[in-house]
N, C-alpha and C positions, 0 to 999 in steps of 0.2 A: 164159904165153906173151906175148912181147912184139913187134908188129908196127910198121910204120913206113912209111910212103908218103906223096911230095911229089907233091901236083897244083896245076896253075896254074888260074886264073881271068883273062878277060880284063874287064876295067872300061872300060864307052865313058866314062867323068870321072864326077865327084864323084858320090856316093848310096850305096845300097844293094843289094847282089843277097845273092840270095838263095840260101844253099848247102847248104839241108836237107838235098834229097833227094840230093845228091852222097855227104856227110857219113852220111847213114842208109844208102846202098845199101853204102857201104866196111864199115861197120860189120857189117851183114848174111852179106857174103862174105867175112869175115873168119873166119865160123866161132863168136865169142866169146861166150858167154853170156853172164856175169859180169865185168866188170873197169870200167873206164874209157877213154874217148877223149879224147886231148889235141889240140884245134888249135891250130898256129901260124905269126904270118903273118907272114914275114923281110923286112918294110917298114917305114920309120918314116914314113908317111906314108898308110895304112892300118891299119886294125884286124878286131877280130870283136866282133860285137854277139850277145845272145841279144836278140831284140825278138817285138814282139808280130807275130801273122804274118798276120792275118785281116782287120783295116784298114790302108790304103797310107796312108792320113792320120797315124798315129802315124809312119811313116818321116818324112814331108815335115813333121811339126809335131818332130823333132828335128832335121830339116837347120835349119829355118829356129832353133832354139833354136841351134844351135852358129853359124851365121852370124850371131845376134847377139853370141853370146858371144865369138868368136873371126873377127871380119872379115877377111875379104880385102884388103890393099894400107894395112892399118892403119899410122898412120906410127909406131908403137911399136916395130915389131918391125926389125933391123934385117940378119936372116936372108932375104936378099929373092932370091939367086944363080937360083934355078929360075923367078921372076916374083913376080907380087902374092900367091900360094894357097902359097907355099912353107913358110913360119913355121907360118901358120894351120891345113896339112896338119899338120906334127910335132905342135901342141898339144893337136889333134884325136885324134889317137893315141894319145899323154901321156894324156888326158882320158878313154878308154876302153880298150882292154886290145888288145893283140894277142894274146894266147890267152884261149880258155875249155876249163875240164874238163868232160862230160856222163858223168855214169853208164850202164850199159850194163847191162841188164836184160833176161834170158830174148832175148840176143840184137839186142836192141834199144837206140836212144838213147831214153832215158826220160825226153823232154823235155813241159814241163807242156802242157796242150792247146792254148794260144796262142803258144806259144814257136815261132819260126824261128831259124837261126842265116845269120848274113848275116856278107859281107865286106864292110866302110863301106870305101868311096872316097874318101879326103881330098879328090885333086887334081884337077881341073879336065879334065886330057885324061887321053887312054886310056891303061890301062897291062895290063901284063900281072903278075899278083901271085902270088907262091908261097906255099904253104900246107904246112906237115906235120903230117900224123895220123897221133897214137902212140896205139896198141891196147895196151894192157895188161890181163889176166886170163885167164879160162879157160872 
């Protein structure tokens, strides 16, 4: 069986939220023992992270790692149409994945004991971000 559903996420600007328990309750009423879940986020200036989920300090010490790596208003980049965070959102994306696959087990995402699955927010103000999750197995 192959299922499919687009849900939004709204982002007040740049970080991480958090969209386990969204991502695990689909899963759940989906019915699937066995198969796979595919997320994917039809942004170039967002992604999905699998991150650690139990300290907020691993989030804020990889913002602060990609705000060195990739600055805001850096005069390198010449993609600047959207403001200073425009470039720096895309490389950001580039830099980590807009889908991830999670195995699905006895009905479940059989994700490790510290693992959350979050939507990283590139850009600076709010947005509203779509996502789709494909259910594949049985």
């Amino acid at each position: 069986m192959v299922l499919q559903q687009t849900f939004s996420i709204r982002t007040e600007g740049r970080g991480t939220y958090e969209i386990t328990r969204e991502v695990r309750r689909r899963v759940r009423e989906s019915g699937l023992e066995l198969g796979t879940c595919h997320l994917f986020v039809h942004h170039t200036s967002a992604s999905l992270v699998l991150c650690e989920n139990a300290d907020p300090s691993v989030r804020r010490d990889l913002e602060a790692f990609m705000a060195r790596l990739v600055p805001d208003g850096d005069p390198l980049f010449a993609h600047t149409d959207e403001g200073p965070d425009d470039m720096p959102a895309h490389l950001r994306a580039i830099l980590t994945k807009v889908d991830l696959t999670i195995p699905i087990s006895r009905g479940e995402c059989r994700l490790g004991t510290w693992q959350g699955i979050y939507l990283y927010e590139h850009r600076t103000q709010a947005h509203q971000r779509q996502i789709t999750l494909t259910l594949n197995g049985e």
